[in-house]
Structure formats: C-alpha cells, structure tokens
TORDONU-564440 format. One record per residue (C-alpha): residue number from 1; x, z negated, y negated. Coordinates in Angstrom, 2 decimals, padded with zeros to 5 digits. Last residue first. Layout:
<kepas>
seq/X/Z/Y
NUM/X/Z/Y
...
</kepas>
This chain:
<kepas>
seq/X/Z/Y
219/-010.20/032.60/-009.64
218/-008.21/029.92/-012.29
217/-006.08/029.03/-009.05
216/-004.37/032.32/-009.21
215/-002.59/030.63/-012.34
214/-000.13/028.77/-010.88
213/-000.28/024.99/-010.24
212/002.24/022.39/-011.46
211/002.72/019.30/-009.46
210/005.51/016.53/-010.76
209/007.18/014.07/-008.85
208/008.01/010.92/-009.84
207/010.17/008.22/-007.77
206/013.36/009.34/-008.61
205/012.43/009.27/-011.80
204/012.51/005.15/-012.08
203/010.17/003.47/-014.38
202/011.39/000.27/-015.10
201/012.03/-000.01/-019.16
200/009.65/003.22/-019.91
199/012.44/005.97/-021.45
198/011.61/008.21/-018.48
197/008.07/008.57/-019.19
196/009.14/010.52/-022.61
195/011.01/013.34/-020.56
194/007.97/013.60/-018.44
193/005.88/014.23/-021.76
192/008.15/016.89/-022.93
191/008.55/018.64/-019.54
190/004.70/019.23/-019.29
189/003.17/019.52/-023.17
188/003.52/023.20/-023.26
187/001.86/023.85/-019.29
186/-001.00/021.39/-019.88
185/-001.63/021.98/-023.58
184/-001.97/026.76/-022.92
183/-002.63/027.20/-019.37
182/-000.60/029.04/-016.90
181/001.77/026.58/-015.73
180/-000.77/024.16/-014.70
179/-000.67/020.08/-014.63
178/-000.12/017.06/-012.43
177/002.43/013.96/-012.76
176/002.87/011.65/-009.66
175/004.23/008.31/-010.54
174/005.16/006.15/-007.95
173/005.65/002.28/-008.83
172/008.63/000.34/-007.90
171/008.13/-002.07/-004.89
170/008.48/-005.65/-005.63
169/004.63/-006.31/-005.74
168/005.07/-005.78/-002.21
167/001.55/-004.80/-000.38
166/001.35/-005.11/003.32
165/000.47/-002.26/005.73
164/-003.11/-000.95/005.33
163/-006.30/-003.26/006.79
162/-008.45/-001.43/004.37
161/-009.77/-004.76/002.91
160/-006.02/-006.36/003.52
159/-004.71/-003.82/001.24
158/-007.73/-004.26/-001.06
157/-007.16/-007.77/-001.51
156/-002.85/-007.33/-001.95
155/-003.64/-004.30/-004.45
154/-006.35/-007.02/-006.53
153/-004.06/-009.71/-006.59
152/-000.72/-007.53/-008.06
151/-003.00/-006.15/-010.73
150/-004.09/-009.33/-011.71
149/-000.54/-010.48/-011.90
148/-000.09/-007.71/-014.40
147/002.40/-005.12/-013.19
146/000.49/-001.92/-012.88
145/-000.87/-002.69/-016.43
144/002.06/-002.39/-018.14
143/002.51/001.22/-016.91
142/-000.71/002.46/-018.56
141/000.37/000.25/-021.86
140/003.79/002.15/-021.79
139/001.33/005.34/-021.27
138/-000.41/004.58/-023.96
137/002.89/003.53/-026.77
136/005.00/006.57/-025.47
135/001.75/009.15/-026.50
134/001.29/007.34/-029.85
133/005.12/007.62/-030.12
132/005.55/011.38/-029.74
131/002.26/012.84/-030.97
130/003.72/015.51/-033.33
129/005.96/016.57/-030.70
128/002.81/017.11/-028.39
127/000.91/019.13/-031.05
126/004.15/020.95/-031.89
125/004.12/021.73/-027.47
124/000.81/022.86/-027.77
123/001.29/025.15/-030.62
122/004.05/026.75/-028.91
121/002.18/026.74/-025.30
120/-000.69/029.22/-027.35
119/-003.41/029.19/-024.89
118/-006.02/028.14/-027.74
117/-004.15/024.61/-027.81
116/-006.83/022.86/-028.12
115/-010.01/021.34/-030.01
114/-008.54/019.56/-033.49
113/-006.13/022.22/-033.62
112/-008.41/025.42/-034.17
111/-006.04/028.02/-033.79
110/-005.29/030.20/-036.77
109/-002.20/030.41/-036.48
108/-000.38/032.90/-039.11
107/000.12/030.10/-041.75
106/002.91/028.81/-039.48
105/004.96/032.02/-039.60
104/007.79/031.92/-037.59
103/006.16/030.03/-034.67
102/008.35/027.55/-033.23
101/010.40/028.43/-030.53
100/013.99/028.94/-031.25
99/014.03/026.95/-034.02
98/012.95/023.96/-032.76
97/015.68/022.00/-031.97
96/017.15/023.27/-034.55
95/015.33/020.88/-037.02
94/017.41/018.14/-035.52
93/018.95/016.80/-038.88
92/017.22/013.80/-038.22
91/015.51/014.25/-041.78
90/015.22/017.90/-041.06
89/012.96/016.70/-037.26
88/010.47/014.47/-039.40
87/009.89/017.38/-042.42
86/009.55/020.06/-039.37
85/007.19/017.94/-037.38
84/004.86/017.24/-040.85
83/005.30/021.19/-041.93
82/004.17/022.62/-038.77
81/001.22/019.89/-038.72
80/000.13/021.16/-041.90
79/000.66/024.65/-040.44
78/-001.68/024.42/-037.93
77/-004.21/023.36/-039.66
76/-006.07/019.77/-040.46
75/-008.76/017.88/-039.22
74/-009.44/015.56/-035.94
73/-006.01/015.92/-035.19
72/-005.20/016.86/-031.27
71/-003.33/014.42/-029.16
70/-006.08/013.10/-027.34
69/-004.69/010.54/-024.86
68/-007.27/009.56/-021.99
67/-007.31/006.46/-019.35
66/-009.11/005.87/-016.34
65/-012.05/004.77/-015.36
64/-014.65/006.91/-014.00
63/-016.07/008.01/-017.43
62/-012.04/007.99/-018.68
61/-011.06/010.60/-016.23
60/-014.15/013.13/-016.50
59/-017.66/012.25/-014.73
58/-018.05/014.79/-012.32
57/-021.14/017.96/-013.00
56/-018.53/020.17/-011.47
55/-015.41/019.67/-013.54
54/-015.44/016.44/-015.95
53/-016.95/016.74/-019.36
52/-013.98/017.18/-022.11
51/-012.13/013.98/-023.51
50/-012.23/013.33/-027.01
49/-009.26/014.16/-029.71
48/-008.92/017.15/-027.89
47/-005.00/018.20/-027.42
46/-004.89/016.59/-023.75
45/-003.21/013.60/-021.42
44/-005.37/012.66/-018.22
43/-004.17/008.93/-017.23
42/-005.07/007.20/-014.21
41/-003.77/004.61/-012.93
40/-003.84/003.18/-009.45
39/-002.95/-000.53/-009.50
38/-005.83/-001.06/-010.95
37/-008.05/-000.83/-008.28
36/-010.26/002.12/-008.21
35/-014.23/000.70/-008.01
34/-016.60/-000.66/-006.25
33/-014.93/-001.71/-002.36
32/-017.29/-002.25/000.10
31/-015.30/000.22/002.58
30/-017.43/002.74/002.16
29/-017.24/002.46/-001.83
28/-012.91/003.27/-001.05
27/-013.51/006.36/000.26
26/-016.23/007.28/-002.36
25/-014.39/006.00/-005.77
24/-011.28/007.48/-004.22
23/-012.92/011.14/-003.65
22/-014.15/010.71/-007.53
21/-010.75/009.86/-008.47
20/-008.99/013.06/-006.99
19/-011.53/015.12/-008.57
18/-010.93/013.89/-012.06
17/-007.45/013.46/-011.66
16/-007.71/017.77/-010.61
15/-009.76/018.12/-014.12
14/-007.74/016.81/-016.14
13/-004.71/018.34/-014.87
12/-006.38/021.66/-015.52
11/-007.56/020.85/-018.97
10/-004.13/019.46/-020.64
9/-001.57/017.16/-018.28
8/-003.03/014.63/-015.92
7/-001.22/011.60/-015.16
6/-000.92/009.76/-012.19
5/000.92/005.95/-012.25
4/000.60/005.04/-008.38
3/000.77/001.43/-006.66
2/001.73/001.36/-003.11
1/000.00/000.00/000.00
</kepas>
C-alpha cells in the first residue's frame, strides 16, 4: 500500500485523473470504503481559471475530490502577460531563455487567455511561466498532505480494509504525472511543471514517471 501524488496536465490529463478516480471511488465503495483516501492525490493542472466538466457526464477532478490549478487570468491579453514574464525574466537577466520561443509579435495572439491555450504550446508554456510560484505553492500543499498523520491513519485503515500488504509511512511517495503531446496547456506546460516538482524538500524523481499520450487518441 503506497501513497501516489498524480497530476493531470491541461484537458487531456484532466480528463484521464478524472476517469482513473471515478474507477477508485467504485472499487474502493465495494469494499465499504466512501471516498479516495488521502494518501492518493489528485491534482489536474490547466489554463482555465475554473475547472472544465469531467469527460462522459463524470464529475471533473475537484467534483470527486481532488485538487485543480487554473493558471489562466481571468482578464487580460496575451501580450500583457508577454510583457509581465519578459519584465520578471530582464531583471534576472534571463530574458534569453525565452528568446527562442516566444512569439515575436505578442500583439499578434489573439487567443483568449482566460479560457486556454487555443493549441498554441508557446502561449501555454508563458501562461505556465507566468504561474511559477502559485503553481509550486499547490502542489507543495498537495505533497504536504500525503504526510499528515491523518494521512498516515487513514492508508494503514484502508490497507487492512483491502487486506493489501502493510503500509510504511516511511516509504517515499510515487508521483505519476499524465498529459498529451498533441494538445496545446497539457503538452507546453509538461517539462516545466515536472522541473518545478523536483524542488519539493522530499520528493525524489526517481520515483516519478511521466505518461504522455499521442494524438491518435483524440479519434
């Protein structure tokens, strides 16, 4: 019995948390147990500043307990937040990290921010930037939880429930990342929020493995 940080990345990995949880919900509701311990977390991380309905009628990751990030501003264009990463980056003197990316012409995007990425990985990826700390702060929180003693109670109960091999509470949680490489958020936001998970105090990457799905499974 292990505990499990999984995170969802943009609409696709949203969507695949949101199935995985509602076949948990049911396997675990047979054996008398209500609801996802918390040593499973769930996190879906997206551009819309509220989460999407779930796939299929579902409810979505946060409607069946879990966690969401919406990076997206609820106002504001493209190139405002072009100008607010670029300002941040010249006063580290890192605004080359960007430069070979970055749309040349912020004014040009006419994306609608506040609601996605409109395919665009670029804009993603400055939405993600833009969103640095906000998305370290949640998903430190995510992997606080997984240690609480309450935590550690409730994984040793259900352990015994399902009469699975003993729970350590010294075992390092596994943290199993999911998104798409075809999509616009999901696929721009990928490498740049794994990098972040690997600054938690803890968190080993060893122990994370990521799952990125192609785009034949759009038909």
């Amino acid at each position: 019995m292990k505990r499990f940080l999984v995170l969802g990345y943009g609409g696709s990995g949203g969507s695949t948390l949101a199935y995985m949880m509602d076949q948990l919900r049911s396997d675990l509701a047979a054996e008398g147990i209500d609801r996802i311990p918390a040593g499973w977390q769930f996190v879906h991380v997206d551009v819309p500043s509220g989460e999407e309905s779930g796939p299929d009628g579902l409810g979505n990751v946060e409607q069946q307990g879990g966690r969401y990030i919406g990076l997206g501003p609820k106002a504001g264009s493209y190139a405002d937040l072009d100008h607010t990463v670029s300002r941040r980056l010249a006063g580290n003197r890192a605004l080359d990290t960007i430069g070979t990316w970055a749309p040349r012409n912020p004014a040009s995007i006419a994306t609608p921010i506040s609601v996605g990425a409109g395919q665009y990985r670029a804009v993603g990826r400055m939405i993600t930037l833009s969103k640095v700390e906000q998305i370290r702060a949640d998903l430190q929180t995510a992997w606080d939880d997984l240690h609480r003693n309450e935590t550690h109670s409730e994984m040793a109960q259900v352990a015994r429930t399902l009469k699975m091999d003993g729970y350590s509470q010294q075992e390092v949680p596994i943290v199993l990342v999911v998104s798409s490489m075809a999509g616009g958020a999901g696929a721009s936001m990928a490498l740049d929020v794994c990098r972040i998970l690997t600054t938690i105090p803890g968190l080993d990457p060893k122990l994370m493995a990521v799952f990125m799905v192609s785009a034949d499974i759009f038909d």
